[in-house]
TORGU-443321 format. One record per residue (C-alpha): residue in three letters; y negated, x, z negated. Coordinates in steps of 0.02 Angstrom, whole numbers, padded with zeros to 5 digits, always signed. Example, Ala and Ser with C-alpha at 12.3 -4.5 7.8 and 13.67 -1.06 7.14 Angstrom:
<mikes>
ala+00225+00615-00390ser+00053+00684-00357
</mikes>
This chain:
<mikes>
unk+03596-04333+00587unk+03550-04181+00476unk+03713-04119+00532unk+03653-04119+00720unk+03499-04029+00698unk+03590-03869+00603unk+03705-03877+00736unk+03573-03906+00871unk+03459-03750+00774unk+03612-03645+00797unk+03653-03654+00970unk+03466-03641+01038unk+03444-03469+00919unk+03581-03393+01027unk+03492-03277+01167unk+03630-03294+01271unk+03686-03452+01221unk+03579-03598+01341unk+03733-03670+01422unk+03781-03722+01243unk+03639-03848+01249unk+03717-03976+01325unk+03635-04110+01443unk+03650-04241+01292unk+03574-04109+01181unk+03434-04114+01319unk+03418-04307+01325unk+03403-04314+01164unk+03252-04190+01158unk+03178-04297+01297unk+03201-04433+01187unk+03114-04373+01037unk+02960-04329+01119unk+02936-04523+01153unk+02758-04535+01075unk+02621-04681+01077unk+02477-04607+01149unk+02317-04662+01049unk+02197-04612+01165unk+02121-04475+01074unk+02034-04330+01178unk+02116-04161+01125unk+01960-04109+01034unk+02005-04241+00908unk+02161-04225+00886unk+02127-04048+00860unk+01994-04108+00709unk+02113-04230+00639unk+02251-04102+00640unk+02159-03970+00543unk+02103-04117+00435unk+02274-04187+00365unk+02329-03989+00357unk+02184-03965+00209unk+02228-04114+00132unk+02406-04104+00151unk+02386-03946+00044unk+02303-04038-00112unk+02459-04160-00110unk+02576-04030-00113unk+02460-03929-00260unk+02455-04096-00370unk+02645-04088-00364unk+02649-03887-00372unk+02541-03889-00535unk+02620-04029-00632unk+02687-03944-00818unk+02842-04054-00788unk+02961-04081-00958unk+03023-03910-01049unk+02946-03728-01000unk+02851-03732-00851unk+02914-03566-00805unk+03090-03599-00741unk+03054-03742-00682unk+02921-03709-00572unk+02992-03578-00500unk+03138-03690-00446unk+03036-03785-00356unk+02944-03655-00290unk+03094-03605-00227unk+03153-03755-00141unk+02978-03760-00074unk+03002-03603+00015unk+03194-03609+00081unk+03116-03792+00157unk+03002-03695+00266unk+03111-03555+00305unk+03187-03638+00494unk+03004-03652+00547unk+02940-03518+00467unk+03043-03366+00505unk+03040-03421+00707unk+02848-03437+00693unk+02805-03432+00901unk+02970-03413+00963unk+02962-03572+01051unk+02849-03491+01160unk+03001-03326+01190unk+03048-03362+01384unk+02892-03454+01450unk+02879-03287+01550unk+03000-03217+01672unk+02995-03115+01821unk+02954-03256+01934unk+02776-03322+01854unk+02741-03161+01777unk+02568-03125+01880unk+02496-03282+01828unk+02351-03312+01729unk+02420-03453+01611unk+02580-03368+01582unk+02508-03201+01535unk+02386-03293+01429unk+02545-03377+01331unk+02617-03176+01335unk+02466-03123+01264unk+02485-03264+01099unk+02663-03227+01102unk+02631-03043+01100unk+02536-03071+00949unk+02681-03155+00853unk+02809-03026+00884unk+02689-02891+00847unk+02700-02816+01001unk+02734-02616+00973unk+02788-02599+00810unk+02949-02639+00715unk+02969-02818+00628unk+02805-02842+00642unk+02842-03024+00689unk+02774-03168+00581unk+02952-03218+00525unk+02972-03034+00462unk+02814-03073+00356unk+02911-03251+00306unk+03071-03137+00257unk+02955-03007+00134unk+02905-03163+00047unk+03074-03249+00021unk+03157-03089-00031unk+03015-03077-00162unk+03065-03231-00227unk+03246-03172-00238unk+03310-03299-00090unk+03452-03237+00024unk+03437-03326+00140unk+03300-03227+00246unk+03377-03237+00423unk+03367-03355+00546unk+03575-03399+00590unk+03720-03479+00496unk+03686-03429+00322unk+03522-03530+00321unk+03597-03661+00439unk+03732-03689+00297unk+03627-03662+00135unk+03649-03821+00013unk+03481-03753-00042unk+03381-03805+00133unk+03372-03989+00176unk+03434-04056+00333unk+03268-04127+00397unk+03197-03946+00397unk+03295-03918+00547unk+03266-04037+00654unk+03083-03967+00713unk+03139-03791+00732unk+03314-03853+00820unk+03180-03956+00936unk+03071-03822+00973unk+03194-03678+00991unk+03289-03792+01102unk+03123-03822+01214unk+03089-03633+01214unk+03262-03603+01321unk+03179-03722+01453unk+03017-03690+01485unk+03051-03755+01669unk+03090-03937+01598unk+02956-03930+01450unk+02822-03817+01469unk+02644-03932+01438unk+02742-04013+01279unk+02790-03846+01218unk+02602-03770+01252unk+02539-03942+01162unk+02665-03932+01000unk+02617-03755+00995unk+02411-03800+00976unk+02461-03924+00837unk+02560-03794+00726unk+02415-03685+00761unk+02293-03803+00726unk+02383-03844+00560unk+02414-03664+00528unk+02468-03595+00367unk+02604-03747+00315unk+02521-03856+00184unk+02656-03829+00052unk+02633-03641+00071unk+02443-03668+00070unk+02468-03762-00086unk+02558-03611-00163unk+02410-03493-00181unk+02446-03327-00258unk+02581-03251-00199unk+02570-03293-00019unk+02471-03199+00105unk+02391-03340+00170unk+02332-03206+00316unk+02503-03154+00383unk+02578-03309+00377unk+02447-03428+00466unk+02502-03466+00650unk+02337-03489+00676unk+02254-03333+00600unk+02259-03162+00675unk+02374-03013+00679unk+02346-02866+00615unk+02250-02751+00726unk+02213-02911+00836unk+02040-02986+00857unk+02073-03154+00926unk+02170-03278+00826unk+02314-03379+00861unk+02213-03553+00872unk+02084-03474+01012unk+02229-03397+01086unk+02361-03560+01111unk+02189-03668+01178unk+02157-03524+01300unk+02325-03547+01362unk+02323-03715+01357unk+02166-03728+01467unk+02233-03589+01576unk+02386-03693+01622unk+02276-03875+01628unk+02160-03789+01745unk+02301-03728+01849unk+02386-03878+01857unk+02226-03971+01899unk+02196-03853+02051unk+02365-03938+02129unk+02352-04078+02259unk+02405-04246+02183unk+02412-04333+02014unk+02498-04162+01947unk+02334-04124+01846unk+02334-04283+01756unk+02538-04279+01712unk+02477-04105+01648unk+02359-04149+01519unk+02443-04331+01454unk+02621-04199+01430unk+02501-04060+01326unk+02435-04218+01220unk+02603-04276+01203unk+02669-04134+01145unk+02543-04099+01037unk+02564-04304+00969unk+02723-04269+00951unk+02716-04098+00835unk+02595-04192+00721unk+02714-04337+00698unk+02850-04209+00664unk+02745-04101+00536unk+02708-04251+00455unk+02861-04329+00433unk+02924-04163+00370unk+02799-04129+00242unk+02807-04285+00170unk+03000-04262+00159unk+02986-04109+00082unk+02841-04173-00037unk+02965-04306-00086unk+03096-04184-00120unk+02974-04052-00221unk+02929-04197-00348unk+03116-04236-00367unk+03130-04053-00408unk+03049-04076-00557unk+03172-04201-00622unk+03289-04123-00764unk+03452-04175-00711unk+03381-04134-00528unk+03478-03935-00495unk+03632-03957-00609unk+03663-04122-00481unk+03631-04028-00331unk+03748-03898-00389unk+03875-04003-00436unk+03855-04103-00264unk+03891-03966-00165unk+04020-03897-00247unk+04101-04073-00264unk+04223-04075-00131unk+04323-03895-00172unk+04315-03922-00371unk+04406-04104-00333unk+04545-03987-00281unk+04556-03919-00473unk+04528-03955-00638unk+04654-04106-00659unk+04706-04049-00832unk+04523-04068-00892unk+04476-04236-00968unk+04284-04279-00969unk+04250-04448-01071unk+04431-04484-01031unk+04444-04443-00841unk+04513-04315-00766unk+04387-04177-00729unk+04444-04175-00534unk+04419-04361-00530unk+04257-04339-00568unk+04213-04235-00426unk+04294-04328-00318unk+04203-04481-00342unk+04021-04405-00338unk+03953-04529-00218unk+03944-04645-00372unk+03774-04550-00441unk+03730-04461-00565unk+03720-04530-00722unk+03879-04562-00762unk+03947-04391-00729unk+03792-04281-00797unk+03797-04409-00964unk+03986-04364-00970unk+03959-04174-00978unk+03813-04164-01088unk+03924-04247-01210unk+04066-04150-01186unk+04128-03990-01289unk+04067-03875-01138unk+03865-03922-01187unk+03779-03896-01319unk+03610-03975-01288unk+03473-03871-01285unk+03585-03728-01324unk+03632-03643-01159unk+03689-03477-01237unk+03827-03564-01371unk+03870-03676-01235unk+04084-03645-01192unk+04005-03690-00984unk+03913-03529-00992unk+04002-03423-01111unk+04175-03412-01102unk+04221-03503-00964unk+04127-03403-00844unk+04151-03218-00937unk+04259-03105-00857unk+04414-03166-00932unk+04370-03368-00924unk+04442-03463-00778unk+04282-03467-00702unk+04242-03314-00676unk+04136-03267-00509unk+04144-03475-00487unk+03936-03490-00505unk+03808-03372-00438unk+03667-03291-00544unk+03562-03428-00476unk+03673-03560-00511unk+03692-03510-00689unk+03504-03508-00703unk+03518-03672-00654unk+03646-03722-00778unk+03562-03638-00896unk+03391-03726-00871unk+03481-03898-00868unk+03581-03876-01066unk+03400-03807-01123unk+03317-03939-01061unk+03445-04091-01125unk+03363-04136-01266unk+03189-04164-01175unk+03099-04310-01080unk+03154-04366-00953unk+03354-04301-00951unk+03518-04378-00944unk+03501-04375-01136unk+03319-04441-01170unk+03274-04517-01025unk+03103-04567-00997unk+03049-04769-01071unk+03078-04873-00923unk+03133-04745-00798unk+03341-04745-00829unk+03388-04819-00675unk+03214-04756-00572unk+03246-04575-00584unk+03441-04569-00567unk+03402-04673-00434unk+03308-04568-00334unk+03440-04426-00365unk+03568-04557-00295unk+03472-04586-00140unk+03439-04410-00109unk+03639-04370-00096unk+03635-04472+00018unk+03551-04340+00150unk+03640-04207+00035unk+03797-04286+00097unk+03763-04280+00250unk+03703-04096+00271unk+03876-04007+00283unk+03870-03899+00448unk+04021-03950+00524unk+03991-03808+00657unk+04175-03763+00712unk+04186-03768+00920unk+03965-03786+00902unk+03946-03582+00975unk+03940-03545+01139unk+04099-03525+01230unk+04090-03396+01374unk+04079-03465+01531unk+04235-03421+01667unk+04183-03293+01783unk+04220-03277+01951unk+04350-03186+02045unk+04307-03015+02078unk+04248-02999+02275unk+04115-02900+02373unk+03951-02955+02310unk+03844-02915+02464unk+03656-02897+02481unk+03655-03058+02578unk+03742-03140+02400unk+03610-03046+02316unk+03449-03110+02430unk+03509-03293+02404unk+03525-03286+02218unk+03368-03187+02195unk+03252-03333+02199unk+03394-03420+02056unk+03354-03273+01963unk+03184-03268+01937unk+03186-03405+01804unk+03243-03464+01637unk+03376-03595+01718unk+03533-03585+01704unk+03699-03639+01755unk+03876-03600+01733unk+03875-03541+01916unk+03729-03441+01911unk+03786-03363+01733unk+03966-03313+01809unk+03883-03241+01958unk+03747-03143+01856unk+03882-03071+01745unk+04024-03040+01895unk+03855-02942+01989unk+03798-02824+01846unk+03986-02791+01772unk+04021-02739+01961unk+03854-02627+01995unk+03893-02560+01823unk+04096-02521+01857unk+04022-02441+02037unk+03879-02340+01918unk+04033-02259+01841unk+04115-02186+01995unk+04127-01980+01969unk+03964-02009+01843unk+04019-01794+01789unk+04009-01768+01949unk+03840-01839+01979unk+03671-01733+01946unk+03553-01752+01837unk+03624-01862+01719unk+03614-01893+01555unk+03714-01776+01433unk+03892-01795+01385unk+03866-01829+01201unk+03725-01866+01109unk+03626-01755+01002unk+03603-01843+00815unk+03499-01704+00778unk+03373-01696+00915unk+03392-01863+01006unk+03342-01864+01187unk+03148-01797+01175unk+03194-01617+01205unk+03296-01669+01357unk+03165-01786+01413unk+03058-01652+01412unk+03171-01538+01522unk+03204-01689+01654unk+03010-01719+01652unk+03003-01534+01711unk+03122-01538+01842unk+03015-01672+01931unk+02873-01596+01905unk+02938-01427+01994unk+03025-01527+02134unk+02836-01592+02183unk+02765-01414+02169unk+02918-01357+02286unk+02822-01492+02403unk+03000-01576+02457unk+02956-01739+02500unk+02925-01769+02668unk+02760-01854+02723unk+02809-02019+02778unk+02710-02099+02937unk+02575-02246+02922unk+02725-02370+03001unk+02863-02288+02880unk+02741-02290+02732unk+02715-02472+02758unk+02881-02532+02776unk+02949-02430+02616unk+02817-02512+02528unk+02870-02705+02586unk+03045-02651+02551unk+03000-02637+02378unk+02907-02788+02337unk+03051-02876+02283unk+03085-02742+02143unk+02907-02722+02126unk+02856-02907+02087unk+02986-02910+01970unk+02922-02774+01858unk+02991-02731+01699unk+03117-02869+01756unk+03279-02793+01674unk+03191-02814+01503unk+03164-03003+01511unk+03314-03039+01379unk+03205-02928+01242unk+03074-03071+01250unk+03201-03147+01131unk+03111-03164+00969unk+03229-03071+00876unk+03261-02939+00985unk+03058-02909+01011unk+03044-02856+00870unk+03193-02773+00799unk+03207-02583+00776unk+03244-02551+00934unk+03196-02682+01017unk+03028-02700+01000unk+03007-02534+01112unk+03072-02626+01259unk+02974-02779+01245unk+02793-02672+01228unk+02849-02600+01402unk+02910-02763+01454unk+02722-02825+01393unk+02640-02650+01458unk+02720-02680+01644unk+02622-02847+01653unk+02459-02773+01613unk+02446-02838+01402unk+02370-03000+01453unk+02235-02931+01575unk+02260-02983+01768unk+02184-02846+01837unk+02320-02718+01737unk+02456-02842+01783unk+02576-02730+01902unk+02632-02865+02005unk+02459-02924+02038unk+02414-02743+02073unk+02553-02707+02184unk+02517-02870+02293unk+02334-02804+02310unk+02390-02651+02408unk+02507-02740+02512unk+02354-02839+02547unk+02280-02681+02617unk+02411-02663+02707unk+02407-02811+02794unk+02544-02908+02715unk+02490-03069+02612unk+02675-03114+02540unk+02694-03293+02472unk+02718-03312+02281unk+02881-03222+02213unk+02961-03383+02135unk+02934-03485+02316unk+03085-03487+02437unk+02976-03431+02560unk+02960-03265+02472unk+03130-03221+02468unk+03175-03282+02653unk+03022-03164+02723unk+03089-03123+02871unk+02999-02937+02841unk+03145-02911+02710unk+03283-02829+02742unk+03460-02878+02637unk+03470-02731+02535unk+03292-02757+02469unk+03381-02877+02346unk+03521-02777+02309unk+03446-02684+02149unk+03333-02831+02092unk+03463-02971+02090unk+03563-02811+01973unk+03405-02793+01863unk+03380-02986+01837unk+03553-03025+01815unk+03599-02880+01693unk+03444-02942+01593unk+03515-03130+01561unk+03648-03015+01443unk+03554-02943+01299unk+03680-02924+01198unk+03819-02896+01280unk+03729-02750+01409unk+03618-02678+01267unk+03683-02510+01310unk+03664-02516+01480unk+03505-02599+01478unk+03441-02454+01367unk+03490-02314+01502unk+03447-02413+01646unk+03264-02430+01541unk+03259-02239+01521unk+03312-02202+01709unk+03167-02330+01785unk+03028-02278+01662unk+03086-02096+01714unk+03110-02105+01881unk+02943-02055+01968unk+02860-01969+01794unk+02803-01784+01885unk+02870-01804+02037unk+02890-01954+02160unk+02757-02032+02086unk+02642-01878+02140unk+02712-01897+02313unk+02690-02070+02351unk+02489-02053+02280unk+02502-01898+02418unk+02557-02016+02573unk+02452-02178+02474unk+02304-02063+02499unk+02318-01970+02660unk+02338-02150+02762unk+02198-02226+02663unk+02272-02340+02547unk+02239-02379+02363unk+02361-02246+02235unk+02297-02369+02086unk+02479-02420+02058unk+02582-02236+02066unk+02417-02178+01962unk+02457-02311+01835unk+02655-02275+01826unk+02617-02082+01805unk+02518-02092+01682unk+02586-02259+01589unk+02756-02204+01611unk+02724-02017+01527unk+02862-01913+01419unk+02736-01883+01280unk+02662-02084+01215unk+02727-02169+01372unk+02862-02291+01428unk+02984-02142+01452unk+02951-02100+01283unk+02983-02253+01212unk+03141-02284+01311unk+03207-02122+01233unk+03153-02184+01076unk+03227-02343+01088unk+03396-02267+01125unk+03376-02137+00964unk+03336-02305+00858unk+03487-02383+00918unk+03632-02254+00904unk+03542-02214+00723unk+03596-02383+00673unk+03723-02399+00768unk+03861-02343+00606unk+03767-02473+00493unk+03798-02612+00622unk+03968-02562+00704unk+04043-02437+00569unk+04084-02251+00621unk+04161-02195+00770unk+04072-02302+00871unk+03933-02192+00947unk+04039-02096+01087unk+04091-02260+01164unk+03910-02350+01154unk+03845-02179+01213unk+03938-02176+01365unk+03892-02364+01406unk+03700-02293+01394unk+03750-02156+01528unk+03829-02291+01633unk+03668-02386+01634unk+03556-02242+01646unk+03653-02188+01813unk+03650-02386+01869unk+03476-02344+01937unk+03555-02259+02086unk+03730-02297+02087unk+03861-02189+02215unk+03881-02309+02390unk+04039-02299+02491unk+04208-02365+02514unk+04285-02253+02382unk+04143-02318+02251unk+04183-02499+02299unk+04379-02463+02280unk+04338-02381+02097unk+04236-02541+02062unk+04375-02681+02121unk+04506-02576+02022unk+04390-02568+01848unk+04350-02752+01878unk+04509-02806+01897unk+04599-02691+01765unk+04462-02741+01635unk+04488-02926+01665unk+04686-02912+01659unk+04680-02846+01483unk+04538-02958+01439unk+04657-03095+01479unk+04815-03013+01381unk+04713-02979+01236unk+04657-03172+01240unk+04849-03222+01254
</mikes>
């Protein structure tokens, strides 16, 4: 079962990867969160919550401060250790099961912004791995632990138990479906809050910044802390829910308790698990057996010359499952220990010097652990001097606990997610686009909806780069390593800005005015739309990164409804006389006020934005050509026509000034593409910044891609050449 929930962890970390959480995967989510309900109000469970955390923490110091047999040193660092690799799943995704609650279709509502606001928080919205896992890595690197990042080098570790993944797997795999378990979600996420810093963290003391660790504390520069924050969201959604007709209200709040039941019967089972498995720690015999566990099954393959108490040494390994005693009793005894001698041992002198067989077999911590077990023969409580009455109890316990040791291999061949088979290439039309806009808005996914996404941008993207040297304004051949895009920011800021003194645009009548304005609602409601994949909690706060999601977070107003640009955009089409119906309602996108090619660039942005990964360059230019688009100049028009027809300019005003080339959006979307292609050698090797560059052009001219027959000609021919060799490289 530990097994599943590495694999399970794996798949739901994958930004791109929901359609590899399958519908059993999804059952069997459903199927955990099976909880009694006792009744309780949520102001108790909230008190008895924050209660067990506290004393939780005084468990977990008794075990923490016990002197143990032989220096206290090593060995409490050990189990310091294991301590802190058995918090690592949760702990480095602190919040990111909250990562796609929002998306373009609920983004102008209160209890969603009020979740982007907590989320916000997490991430460190604005600056660089500010994110409370980041914190999580600083502290595991400290203690000299590798394995600081969330993916398959944790998900395999020997050193991190299985049951430490199955509440992270759980939640992460929630997070990708907000649709399906949104109160549960909002209700775990009050618990962990609630419970804040982890109890065996807690229980650490020095050493651990209690502050920046704490889901429930504050961020820096933050006044509000993550426990006020998660109830206001709560409430938020329980008070929207309650405004429905029908019993919806009540299913509202008995899901939120559930969920929040449910993450305190998982934090507890956990934590008791892991308290379980820190007192074993302490055991003598406890590392050398984990070691020699793990490394069980490829040793077998060896060593059949060695005899140990008669046996072959393979033999040996390959017969683990029989416990410990019998092997660890065997080697202490044999020529390769010396008891309580580590350096005149043969194990950790010649054998693994540069010229023993063994060399580059154990790593420096595994030696350390070796080491710690031959100093530590002679004492209480080891295969050697075993405690009076405890033989069998303690060697027992080690036997049980291979049991789930056993069982932890990843087994994750065939677990990633394969891509899904895209369409045919064809004429996506606007009226294709209109009826999967509303499909769009959301989290959900299918393998029809993914292959239509991906077949949409790969074709507005393939049209984008139709005679792009023969297009104006664009971005520059090459890149400039030197001076990165600011200076030519600056210069393309100037342009519009002398375009609008020329006075070229043409004053638009009140009729005209209003209709250009409906036209865009569908782009409009979907602000900041193309960046919904950077929500991702590792991309939100990477070096790059994180400079799309603060726009992403700035376009929706940083938590406050009244900044929110949907919210302000519906207001003046208010004063216009248009009341549209919700964005995420059918009725919205069949408006019979819309015309087809409304849709055209917004199903482009939200389908381009379900590909984080693999459109990261052309998500970064298309970022750079919106933020820059109406900077100067258009925006300075439309406030001219907003104003002389009497309507409100609060949203161009906004944009102008938000979106400025000095400490605005533009400026950050410049940034973010410096950031990048600076890295770019470290991630990708060199040579790889002329190709990646001209992706980034691509997307920067996918803003306003060429129209006509020879454009759609250029685009079926790229399609179809690029899948043909796609297809030959596969064979």
């Amino acid at each position: 079962m530990s097994s599943r929930y590495r694999s399970l962890y794996l798949r739901a970390l994958a930004p791109e990867g929901p359609l590899s959480l399958g519908t059993d995967d999804l059952r069997h989510v459903r199927t955990t969160l099976t909880v009694d309900d006792d009744g309780q109000e949520l102001s108790a469970l909230i008190e008895a919550a924050g209660r067990w955390s506290a004393q939780e923490a005084e468990r977990f110091r008794a075990v923490l401060a016990a002197p143990g047999p032989g220096p206290a040193g090593p060995e409490q660092q050990e189990t310091v250790r294991r301590v802190l690799r058995n918090c690592a799943p949760l702990a480095l995704s602190a919040g990111a099961w909250l990562q796609w609650i929002a998306s373009p279709g609920n983004s102008e509502t209160e209890p969603v912004l009020r979740v982007l606001s907590l989320y916000a928080s997490d991430v460190g919205a604005g600056r660089p791995l500010a994110d409370r896992g980041s914190a999580y890595r600083a502290l595991l690197r400290g203690h000299g632990i590798v394995e600081e990042l969330p993916g398959v080098r944790l998900a395999s570790s020997e050193y991190v138990e299985g049951f430490s993944f199955r509440l992270p797997a759980l939640l992460l795999a929630m997070s990708r479906r907000p649709d399906a378990f949104l109160p549960e979600i909002l209700g775990a996420d009050l618990c962990l809050r609630t419970v804040g810093l982890l109890p065996p963290l807690a229980a650490l003391g020095a050493g651990v910044d209690g502050d920046a660790l704490d889901m429930g504390g504050a961020r820096p520069g933050t006044t509000a802390n993550g426990r006020e924050l998660s109830l206001a969201a709560s409430r938020a959604y329980l008070d929207d829910q309650n405004a429905l007709e029908g019993p919806a209200g009540e299913a509202a709040t008995r899901r939120l308790l559930g969920g929040f039941r449910w993450a305190q019967r998982e934090i507890r089972a956990w934590s008791e698990q892991l308290h379980g498995e820190a007192a074993l720690s302490r055991h003598p015999d406890y590392g050398v057996w984990r070691l020699i566990h793990a490394r069980a099954r490829q040793a077998a393959v060896y060593h059949s010359r060695f005899k140990l108490a008669g046996r072959p040494l393979s033999e040996w390994f390959a017969n683990v499952e029989a416990g410990p005693r019998p092997f660890l009793t065997a080697l202490a005894k044999s020529r390769l220990v010396r008891p309580g001698k580590p350096d005149a041992s043969p194990l950790l002198g010649r054998l693994i010097g540069p010229k023993g067989p063994m060399f580059r077999i154990f790593t420096e911590e595994e030696i350390a652990t070796l080491h710690r077990w031959i100093a530590l023969l002679p004492e209480e409580g080891s295969v050697l001097h075993p405690l009076p009455g405890t033989e069998s109890a303690t060697h027992q316990d080690l036997h049980r606990a291979q049991d789930s040791w056993h069982t932890q291999g990843t087994d994750l061949a065939g677990e990633s997610a394969r891509p899904t088979a895209l369409p045919p290439p064809r004429a996506l039309t606007t009226a294709a686009a209109r009826a999967a806009y509303r499909a769009l808005l959301g989290r959900e996914d299918s393998a029809e909806l993914r292959g239509f996404a991906h077949a949409y941008a790969t074709r507005w993207l393939a049209r984008s780069r139709y005679a792009m040297e023969r297009a104006p304004e664009q971005l520059p051949s090459r890149w400039d390593p030197e001076n990165g895009l600011r200076e030519w920011l600056a210069r393309a800021h100037d342009r519009h800005a002398d375009s609008f003194q020329r006075g070229e645009a043409v004053l638009p009548s009140r009729a005209e005015l209003i209709d250009s304005t409906l036209q865009l609602a569908p782009l409009i409601m979907i602000d900041g739309g193309w960046l919904q994949g950077f929500t991702d909690y590792q991309h939100a706060s990477s070096r790059s990164g994180h400079f799309l999601f603060r726009t992403y977070w700035d376009e929706l107003g940083n938590g406050e409804l009244e900044l929110n640009h949907p919210r302000i955009y519906r207001a003046l089409l208010r004063d216009m006389g248009i009341d549209l119906p919700p964005t995420a309602s059918r009725e919205f996108s069949d408006w019979p006020g819309f015309r087809d090619e409304a849709f055209a660039m917004p199903a482009f942005w939200l389908s381009v934005s379900r590909f984080p990964e693999t459109f990261m360059p052309e998500i970064l230019g298309l970022n750079l050509a919106m933020e820059l688009s109406g900077v100067g100049g258009s925006y300075r028009d439309a406030r001219v026509a907003l104003r002389h027809h009497g309507f409100s300019t609060q949203f161009v005003d906004l944009h102008n000034t938000i979106d400025n080339v000095a400490t605005g959006h533009s400026a950050w979307a410049a940034d973010a593409i410096d950031a990048y292609l600076a890295d770019l050698p470290g991630v990708l090797g060199p040579g790889q910044q002329d190709a990646v560059w001209e992706r980034i052009r691509v997307g920067y001219r996918s803003l306003n891609p060429p129209g006509g027959k020879a454009a759609e000609l250029y685009a079926t021919l790229r399609v179809t050449r690029t899948r043909r060799t796609t297809r030959t490289s596969r064979i």
